[in-house]
C-alpha positions in Angstrom: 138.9 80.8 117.5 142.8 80.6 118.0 145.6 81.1 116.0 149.4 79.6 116.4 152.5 81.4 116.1 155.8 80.2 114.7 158.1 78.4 117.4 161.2 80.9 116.2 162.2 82.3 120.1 163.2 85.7 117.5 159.6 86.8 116.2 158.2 89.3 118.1 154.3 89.8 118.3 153.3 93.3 118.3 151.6 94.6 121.4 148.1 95.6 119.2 145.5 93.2 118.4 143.1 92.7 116.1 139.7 91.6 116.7 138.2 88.6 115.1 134.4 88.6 114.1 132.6 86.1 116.4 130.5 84.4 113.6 130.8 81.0 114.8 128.5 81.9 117.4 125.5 83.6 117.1 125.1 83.0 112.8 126.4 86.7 112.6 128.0 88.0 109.2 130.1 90.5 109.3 128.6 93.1 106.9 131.5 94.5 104.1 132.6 98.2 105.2 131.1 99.4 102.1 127.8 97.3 100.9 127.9 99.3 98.0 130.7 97.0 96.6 129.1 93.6 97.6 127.3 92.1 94.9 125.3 89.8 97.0 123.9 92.5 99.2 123.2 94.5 96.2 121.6 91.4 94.3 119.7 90.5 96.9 118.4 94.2 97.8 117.6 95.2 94.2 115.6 91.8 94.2 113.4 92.9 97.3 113.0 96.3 96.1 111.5 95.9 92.7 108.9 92.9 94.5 108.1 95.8 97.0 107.7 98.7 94.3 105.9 96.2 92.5 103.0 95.5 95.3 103.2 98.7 96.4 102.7 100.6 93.6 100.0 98.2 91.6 96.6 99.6 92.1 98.1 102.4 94.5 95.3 105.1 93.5 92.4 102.6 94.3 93.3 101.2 97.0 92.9 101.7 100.3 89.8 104.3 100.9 91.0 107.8 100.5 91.5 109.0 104.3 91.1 113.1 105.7 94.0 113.1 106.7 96.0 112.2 103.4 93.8 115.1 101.6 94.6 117.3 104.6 98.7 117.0 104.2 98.3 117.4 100.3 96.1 120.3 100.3 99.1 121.7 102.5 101.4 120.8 100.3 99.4 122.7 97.3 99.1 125.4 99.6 102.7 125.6 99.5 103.4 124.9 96.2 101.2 127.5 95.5 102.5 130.2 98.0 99.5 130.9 99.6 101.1 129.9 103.0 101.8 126.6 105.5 98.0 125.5 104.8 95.3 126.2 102.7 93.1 127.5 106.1 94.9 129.2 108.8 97.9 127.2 109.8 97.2 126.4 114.0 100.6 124.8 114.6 98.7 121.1 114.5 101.7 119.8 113.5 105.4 121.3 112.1 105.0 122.2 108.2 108.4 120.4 107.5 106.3 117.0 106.5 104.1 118.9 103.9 106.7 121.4 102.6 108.3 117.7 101.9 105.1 116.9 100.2 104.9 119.8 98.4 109.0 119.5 97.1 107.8 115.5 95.9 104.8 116.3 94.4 106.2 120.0 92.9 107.4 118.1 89.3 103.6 116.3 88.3 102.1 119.4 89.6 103.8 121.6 87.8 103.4 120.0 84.1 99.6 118.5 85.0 97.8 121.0 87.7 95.0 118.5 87.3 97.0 116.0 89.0 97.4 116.9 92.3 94.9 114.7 94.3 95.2 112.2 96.5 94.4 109.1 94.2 97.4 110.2 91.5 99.7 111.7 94.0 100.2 108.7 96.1 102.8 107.6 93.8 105.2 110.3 95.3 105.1 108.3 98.4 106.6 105.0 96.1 109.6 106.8 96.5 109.4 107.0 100.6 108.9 103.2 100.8 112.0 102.5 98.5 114.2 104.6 100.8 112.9 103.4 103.9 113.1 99.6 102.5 116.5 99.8 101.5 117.6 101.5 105.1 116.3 98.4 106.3 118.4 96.2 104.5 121.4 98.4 105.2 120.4 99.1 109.1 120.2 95.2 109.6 123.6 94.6 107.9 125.3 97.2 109.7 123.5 95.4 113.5 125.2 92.4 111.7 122.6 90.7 110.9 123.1 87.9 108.2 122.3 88.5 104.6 119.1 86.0 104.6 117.7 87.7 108.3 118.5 91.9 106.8 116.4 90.0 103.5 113.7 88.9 105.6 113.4 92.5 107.7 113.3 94.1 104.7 110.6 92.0 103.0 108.8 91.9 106.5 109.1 95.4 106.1 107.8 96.5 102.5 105.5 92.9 101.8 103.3 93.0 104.9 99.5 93.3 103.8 99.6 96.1 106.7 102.7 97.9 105.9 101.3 97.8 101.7 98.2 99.4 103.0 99.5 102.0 105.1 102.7 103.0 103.1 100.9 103.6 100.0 98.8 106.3 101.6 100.0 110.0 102.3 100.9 110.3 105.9 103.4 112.2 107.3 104.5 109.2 109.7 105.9 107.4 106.2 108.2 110.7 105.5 109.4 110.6 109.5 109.8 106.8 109.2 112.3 107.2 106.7 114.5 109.8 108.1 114.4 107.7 111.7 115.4 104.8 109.3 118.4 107.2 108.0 119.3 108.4 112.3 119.7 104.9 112.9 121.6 103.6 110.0 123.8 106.7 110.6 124.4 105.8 114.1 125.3 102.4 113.5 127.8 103.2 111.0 131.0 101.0 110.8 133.5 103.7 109.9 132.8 105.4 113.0 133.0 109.0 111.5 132.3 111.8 113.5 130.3 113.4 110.6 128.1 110.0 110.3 126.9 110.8 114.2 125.8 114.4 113.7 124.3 113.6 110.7 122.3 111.1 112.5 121.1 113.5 114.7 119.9 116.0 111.6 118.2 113.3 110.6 116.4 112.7 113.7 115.6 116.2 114.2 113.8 116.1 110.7 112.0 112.9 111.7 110.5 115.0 114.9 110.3 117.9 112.8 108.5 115.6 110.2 105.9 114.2 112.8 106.7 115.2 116.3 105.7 111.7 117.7 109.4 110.4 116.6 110.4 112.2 119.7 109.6 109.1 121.7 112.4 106.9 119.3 115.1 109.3 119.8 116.5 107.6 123.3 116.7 104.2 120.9 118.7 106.3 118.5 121.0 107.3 121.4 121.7 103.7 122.2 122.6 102.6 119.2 124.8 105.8 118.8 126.4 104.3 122.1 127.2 101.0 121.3 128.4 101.5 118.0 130.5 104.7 118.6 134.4 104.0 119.5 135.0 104.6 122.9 137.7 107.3 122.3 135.3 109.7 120.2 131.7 108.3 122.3 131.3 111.5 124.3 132.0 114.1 121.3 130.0 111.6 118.9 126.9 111.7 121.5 127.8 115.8 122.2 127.6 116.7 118.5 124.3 114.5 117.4 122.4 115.8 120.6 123.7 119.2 119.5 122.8 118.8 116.0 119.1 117.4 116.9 118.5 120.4 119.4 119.8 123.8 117.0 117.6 122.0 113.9 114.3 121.0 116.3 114.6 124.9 118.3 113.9 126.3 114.8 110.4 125.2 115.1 109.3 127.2 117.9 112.0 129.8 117.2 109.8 130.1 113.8 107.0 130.7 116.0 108.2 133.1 118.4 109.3 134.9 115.0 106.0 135.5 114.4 104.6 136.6 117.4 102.9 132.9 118.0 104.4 131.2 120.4 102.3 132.0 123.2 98.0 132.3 123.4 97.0 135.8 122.7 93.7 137.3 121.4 93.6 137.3 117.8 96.1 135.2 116.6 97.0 131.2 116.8 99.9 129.7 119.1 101.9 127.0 119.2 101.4 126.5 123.0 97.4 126.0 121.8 98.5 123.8 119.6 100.5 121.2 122.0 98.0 121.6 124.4 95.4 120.4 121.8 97.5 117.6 120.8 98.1 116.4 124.9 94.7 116.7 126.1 93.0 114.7 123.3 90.1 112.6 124.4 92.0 109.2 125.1 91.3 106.0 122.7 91.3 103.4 125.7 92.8 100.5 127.1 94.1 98.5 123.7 93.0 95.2 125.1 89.4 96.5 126.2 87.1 95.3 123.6 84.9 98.3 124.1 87.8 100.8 123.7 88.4 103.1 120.3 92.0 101.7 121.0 91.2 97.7 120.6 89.3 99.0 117.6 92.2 100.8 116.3 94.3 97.5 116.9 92.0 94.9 115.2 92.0 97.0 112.2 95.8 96.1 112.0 95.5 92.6 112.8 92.7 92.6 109.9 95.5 93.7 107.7 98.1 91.3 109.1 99.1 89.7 112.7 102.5 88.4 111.4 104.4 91.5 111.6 102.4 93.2 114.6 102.8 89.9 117.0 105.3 88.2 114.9 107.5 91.4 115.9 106.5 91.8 119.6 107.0 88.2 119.8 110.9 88.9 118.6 111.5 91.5 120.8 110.3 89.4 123.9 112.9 86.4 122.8 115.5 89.4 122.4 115.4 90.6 126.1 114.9 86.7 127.5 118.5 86.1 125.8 119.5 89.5 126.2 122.6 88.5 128.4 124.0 85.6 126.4 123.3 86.6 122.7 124.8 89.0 120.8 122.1 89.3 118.3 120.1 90.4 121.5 122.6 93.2 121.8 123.1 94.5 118.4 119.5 94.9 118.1 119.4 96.9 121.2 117.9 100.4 119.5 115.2 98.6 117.3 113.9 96.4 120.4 113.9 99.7 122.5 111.8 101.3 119.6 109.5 98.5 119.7 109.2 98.4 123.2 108.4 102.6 123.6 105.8 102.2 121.0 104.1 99.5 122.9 104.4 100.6 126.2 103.0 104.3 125.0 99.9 102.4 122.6 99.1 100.5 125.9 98.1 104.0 127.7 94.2 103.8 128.7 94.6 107.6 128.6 96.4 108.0 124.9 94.9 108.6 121.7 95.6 106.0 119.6 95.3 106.7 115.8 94.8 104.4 113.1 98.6 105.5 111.3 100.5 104.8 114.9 101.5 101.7 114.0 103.7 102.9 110.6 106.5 104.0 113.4 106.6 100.8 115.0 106.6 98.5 111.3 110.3 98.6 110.6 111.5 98.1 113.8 108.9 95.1 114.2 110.7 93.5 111.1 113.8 93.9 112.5 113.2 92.3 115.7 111.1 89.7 114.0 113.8 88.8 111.7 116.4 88.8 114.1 114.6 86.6 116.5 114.2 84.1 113.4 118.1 84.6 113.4 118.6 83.6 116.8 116.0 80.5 116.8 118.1 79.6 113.5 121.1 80.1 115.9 119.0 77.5 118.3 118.8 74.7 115.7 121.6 75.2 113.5 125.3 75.7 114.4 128.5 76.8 112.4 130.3 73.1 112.6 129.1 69.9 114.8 129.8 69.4 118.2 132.8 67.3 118.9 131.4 64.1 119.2 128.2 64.7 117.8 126.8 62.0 115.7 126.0 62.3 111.8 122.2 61.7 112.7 122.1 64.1 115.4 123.6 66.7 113.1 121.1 66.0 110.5 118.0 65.9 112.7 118.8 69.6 113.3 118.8 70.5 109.8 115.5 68.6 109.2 113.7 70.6 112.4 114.9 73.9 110.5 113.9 72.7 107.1 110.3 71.8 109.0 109.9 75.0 110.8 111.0 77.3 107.6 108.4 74.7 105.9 105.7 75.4 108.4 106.4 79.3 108.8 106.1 79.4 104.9 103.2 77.6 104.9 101.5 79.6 107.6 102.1 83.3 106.5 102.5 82.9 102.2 98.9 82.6 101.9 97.7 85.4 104.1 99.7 87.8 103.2 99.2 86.8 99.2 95.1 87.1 99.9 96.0 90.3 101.3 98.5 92.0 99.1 96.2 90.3 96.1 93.5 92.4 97.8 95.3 95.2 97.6 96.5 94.8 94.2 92.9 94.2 92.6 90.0 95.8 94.6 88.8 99.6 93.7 87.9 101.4 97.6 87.6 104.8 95.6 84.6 104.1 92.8 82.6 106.6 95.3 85.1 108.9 95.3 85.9 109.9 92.2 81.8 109.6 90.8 81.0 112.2 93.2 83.9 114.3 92.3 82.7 114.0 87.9 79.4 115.1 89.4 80.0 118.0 91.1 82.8 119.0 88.2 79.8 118.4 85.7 76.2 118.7 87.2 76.9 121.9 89.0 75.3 125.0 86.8 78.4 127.7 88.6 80.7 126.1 90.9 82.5 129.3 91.0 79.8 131.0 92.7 78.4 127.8 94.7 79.6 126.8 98.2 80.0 123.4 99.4 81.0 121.1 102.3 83.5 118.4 101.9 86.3 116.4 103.4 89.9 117.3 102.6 90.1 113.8 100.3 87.9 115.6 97.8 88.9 119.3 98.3 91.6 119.4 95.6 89.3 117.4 93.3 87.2 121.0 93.5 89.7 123.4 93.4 91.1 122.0 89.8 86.7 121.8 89.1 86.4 125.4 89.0 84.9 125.7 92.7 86.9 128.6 94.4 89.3 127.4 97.0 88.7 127.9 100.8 85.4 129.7 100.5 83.6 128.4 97.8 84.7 124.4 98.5 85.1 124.2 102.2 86.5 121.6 104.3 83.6 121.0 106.5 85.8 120.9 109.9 86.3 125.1 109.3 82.5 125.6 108.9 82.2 125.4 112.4 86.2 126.1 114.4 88.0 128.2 111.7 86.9 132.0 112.2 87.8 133.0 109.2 85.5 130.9 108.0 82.3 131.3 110.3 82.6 134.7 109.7 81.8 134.7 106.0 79.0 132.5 106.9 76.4 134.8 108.7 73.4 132.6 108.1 75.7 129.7 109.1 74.8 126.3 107.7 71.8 128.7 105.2 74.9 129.9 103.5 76.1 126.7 102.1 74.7 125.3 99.0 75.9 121.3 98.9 76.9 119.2 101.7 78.8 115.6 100.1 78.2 113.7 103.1 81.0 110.9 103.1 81.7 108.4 105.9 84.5 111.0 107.6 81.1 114.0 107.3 78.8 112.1 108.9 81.1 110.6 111.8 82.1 113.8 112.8 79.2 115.8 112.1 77.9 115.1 115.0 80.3 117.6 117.4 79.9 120.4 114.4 76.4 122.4 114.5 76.8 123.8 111.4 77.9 120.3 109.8 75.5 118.6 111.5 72.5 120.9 110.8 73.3 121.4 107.1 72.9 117.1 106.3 69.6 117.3 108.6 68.1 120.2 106.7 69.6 118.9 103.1 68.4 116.2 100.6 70.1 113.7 98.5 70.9 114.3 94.9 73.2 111.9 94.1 74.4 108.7 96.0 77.6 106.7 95.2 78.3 103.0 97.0 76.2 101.5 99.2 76.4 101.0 103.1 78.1 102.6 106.0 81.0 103.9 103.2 78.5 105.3 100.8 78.8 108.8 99.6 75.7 111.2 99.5 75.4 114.6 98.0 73.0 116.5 99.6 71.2 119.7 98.4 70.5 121.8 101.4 67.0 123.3 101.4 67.9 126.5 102.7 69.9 127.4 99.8 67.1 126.1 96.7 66.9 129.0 94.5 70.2 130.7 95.1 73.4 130.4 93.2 74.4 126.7 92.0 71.9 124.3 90.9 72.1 121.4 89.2 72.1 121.0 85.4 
C-alpha cells in the first residue's frame, strides 16, 4: 500500500511510523485489540459454542464406554472432596494431583447437594464446561495469530464438531483440563497488548497444564515461540525471563511437595516420586504407529475410526505451512501451533513410546488450527484481495468458481461423516452393561457392607454410594495384587474376595495379576450384561460360597 502527502514544501512528516496491516496479501484480518467489543467475533463465537455444547453434551452419560481411567481420576477427585487424601488407595506419584483436585473443585457443587451423583456417567457434564473454555481459546488464539474471522470459525468448529474430539472431550481425562490451560499459555502469549503481566501469566498457565498432565511438557518450546514472535522487541528478554520464571517456581512445587514429605527419593516403606517417573519412562513401548502389528497402529486406527479429517486434515496443514514457510505470513503466525503439531507427531512416531488411546486430545486443537489455516492459505491461492492489473473479467471469475467448487466438494466430503458420527454419538447407549451390573450388585447382594468385591475404577463409586465399604470392601482389582495395603488384608489372597465383575478392562488385564486372574478362573457367572467381547460378567468366586454376601 502507499499513501501521498500534500505537495506544501512547509509540512513536515514526523520521524515515527506507523505500521499498516498487510491484509492484501495473505487474506489476513487484523483481529480488534479487544474481541470482546466486536460483535461479529462475538456472534459468530456464541454461534459455534452453543452447536458444540449442543453435540457435546447430548447423550454425554451414554456415550462413549465408560473407560478406567475416567473412574480412576474421579474416584480421586472424591477422595479429595472427601478428605481422605490425593487418592482413594495410596497416592504413588503416577501423576501430579493438580488435575483431580481440579476435578474434585468442578464436581464439588452436584456432589455436595446429590452424593449419589458422583459417577462417571453423571459427572461427565463437569467436563462441558472444559470444552467451552477450550473452544472459545480457539477462536480467540486464531484471531490473535490473525487468522480471518471464517478460518478462527472453522478451527474452532474443527475443534469442538470432530466425531473424535466429541468422543474424547466428553470423557473425564486429565489431558482435556491440561488442554485448556495450554489453550490459555498460548493465547496469553500471543496477546496484542503486549503486557508484561499477559507473558507471565502465560507461563502460570503452562505450568498448570504440566502440572495438570505432565505430558504438556513437550508443548512448552511451542509456547516459547509464540512468546517470541509476538513479544515487542524492547521487553522480549524480560517477557521470556519472567514466563520461564513463572513456569519453573509453580512446576518446583511438585517435587518440592514431595521432598516435603519425605518422598522424593525410593526408600523402604514409603512411595517416591523418582519410582513414579521411572515407572512412567520405562513403560513397555506401543510400537511403530505405521506397523499394522503394533499396539500403536491400533491405538491410531481407533482415531481414524472416529474421524480422519482433523487427524490428516491437520498434518496435512502443517506440511503446506512449512512448504510456504518462507513466503507466507500465515505460515509464520502459526509458527507455535505447527511446532505443537509437529512434537506430537514426531514423539507418537517413537517404536519405543507408549502410545495411549487419550494422546491425541493434546494434539486436536492445534490440528484445527493448522488445518484451518492451511484452508486460509489455499483460499489465499485461489482468491485475491482485488484483480490483477490486466486481468480479464473471466479469469477473475474462474477463480471464484474453483473456490466455490472446492468449498462444495470439501462440504460434501466431510458433512456426512462427521454427521454419521456425531449422530452416533448423540443416539447410541455404550453403558446399558454398566449401569445393570451396578442395580444388581446395589440390590441382589444380601450385605454389601460386609462383602468384598473386585471391580474397575468405572464402577467403584457406583459401590461406595451402594453401601459396599470403600477401599476394602469394593476394591479396584489393580490393588488386589500391587497395592500392599491391600494384599495385606487379603491373607488367603484371591479366597478372600467374594465377587469378581469381570468387565472388558478385568479380563484384559487380568492376565499379569495372579490374584485377578485366579479369582475369574476359580469364580462362576451370576449375572451377565451385553453380549461379546464388551460384555460384563459377575462372577461368584467359589472359594468364598458360604461366607459373608450372597445373593438375595
Amino acid at each position: 500500500m502507499t499513501s501521498t502527502l500534500p505537495a506544501a514544501t512547509d509540512v513536515k512528516v514526523p520521524a515515527q511510523r506507523t505500521a499498516v496491516p498487510r491484509t492484501g496479501s495473505t487474506l489476513r484480518t487484523t483481529p480488534p485489540l479487544r474481541l470482546r467489543r466486536s460483535r461479529s467475533d462475538l456472534i459468530l463465537c456464541g454461534v459455534l459454542l452453543v452447536a458444540i455444547l449442543v453435540v457435546q453434551g447430548w447423550n454425554i452419560a451414554d456415550y462413549p464406554t465408560y473407560s478406567d481411567d475416567e473412574g480412576t481420576y474421579l474416584a480421586q477427585a472424591w477422595a479429595v472432596q472427601e478428605g481422605r487424601g490425593l487418592a482413594h488407595y495410596t497416592y504413588w506419584y503416577d501423576h501430579p494431583p493438580f488435575g483431580w483436585i481440579q476435578i474434585a473443585l468442578l464436581t464439588w457443587i452436584p456432589a455436595h447437594f446429590a452424593p449419589e451423583s458422583m459417577t462417571v456417567g453423571s459427572m461427565r457434564v463437569a467436563m462441558l464446561l472444559i470444552s467451552a473454555i477450550s473452544a472459545v481459546l480457539v477462536y480467540v488464539l486464531a484471531r490473535r495469530l490473525s487468522l480471518p474471522r471464517w478460518a478462527a470459525g472453522l478451527a474452532m468448529a474443527l475443534f469442538g464438531l470432530s466425531p473424535l474430539s466429541v468422543v474424547l472431550q466428553r470423557e473425564i481425562f486429565l489431558d482435556n483440563i491440561a488442554v485448556m490451560w495450554t489453550l490459555l499459555a498460548f493465547t496469553l502469549a500471543a496477546s496484542p497488548s503486549r503486557h508484561l503481566w499477559h507473558h507471565f501469566g502465560a507461563g502460570m498457565a503452562a505450568a498448570a497444564a504440566v502440572l495438570t498432565k505432565e505430558t504438556m511438557l513437550l508443548v512448552l518450546p511451542a509456547v516459547l515461540v509464540t512468546m517470541w514472535r509476538h513479544s515487542h522487541r524492547d521487553t522480549r528478554k524480560f517477557a521470556i525471563t519472567g514466563a520461564v520464571t513463572a513456569c519453573a517456581l509453580l512446576g518446583i512445587s511438585y517435587p518440592l511437595f514431595a521432598l516435603l514429605k519425605g518422598e522424593l527419593w525410593p526408600g523402604a516403606g514409603h512411595v517416591s516420586l523418582w519410582d513414579g517417573v521411572v515407572y512412567q519412562l520405562s513403560r513397555p513401548g506401543s510400537g511403530f504407529i505405521l506397523d499394522p502389528g503394533s499396539g500403536s497402529y491400533g491405538v491410531l486406527q481407533s482415531w481414524l475410526y472416529y474421524d480422519r479429517i482433523l487427524p490428516l486434515g491437520g498434518l496435512a496443514g502443517a506440511l503446506l505451512l512449512l512448504v510456504t514457510w518462507r513466503w507466507s505470513i500465515t505460515a509464520r503466525a502459526l509458527a507455535g501451533p505447527a511446532l505443537t503439531v509437529a512434537i506430537l507427531a514426531l514423539m507418537a512416531m517413537r517404536p519405543s513410546g507408549y502410545l495411549p488411546a487419550m494422546y491425541v486430545l493434546q494434539a486436536l486443537p492445534f490440528l484445527a488450527l493448522v488445518l484451518a489455516g492451511g484452508t486460509a492459505s489455499v483460499a489465499h491461492a485461489v482468491l485475491r484481495r482485488r484483480r490483477r492489473d490486466g486481468e480479464r473479467r473471466l479469469v477473475t471469475g474462474g477463480r471464484y468458481a474453483l473456490a466455490a467448487v472446492l468449498a462444495v466438494a470439501a462440504g460434501a466430503y466431510v458433512v456426512p461423516r462427521w454427521y454419521d458420527g456425531d449422530r452416533t454419538a448423540m443416539t447410541a447407549d455404550a453403558n446399558a452393561p454398566y449401569r445393570a451390573a451396578s442395580k444388581w450388585l446395589a440390590t441382589e447382594v444380601a450385605n454389601p457392607r460386609d462383602t468384598r468385591v473386585l471391580v474397575d475404577d468405572a464402577l467403584w463409586l457406583d459401590l461406595v454410594h451402594a453401601g459396599y465399604r470403600p477401599g476394602l470392601g469394593v476394591i479396584w482389582f489393580y490393588k488386589a495384587d500391587l497395592d500392599p495395603a491391600v494384599t495385606k488384608t487379603m491373607p488367603r489372597g484371591w479366597r478372600d474376595i467374594d465377587y469378581v465383575v469381570a468387565s472388558p478392562t478385568v479380563r484384559r488385564d487380568a492376565v499379569d495379576l495372579p490374584n485377578v486372574r485366579a479369582a475369574i478362573e476359580n469364580s462362576t457367572p451370576v449375572a451377565v450384561f451385553g453380549t461379546g467381547e464388551d460384555r460384563i460378567e459377575v462372577r461368584r468366586i467359589q472359594a468364598a460360597a458360604g461366607a459373608a454376601g450372597g445373593e438375595r
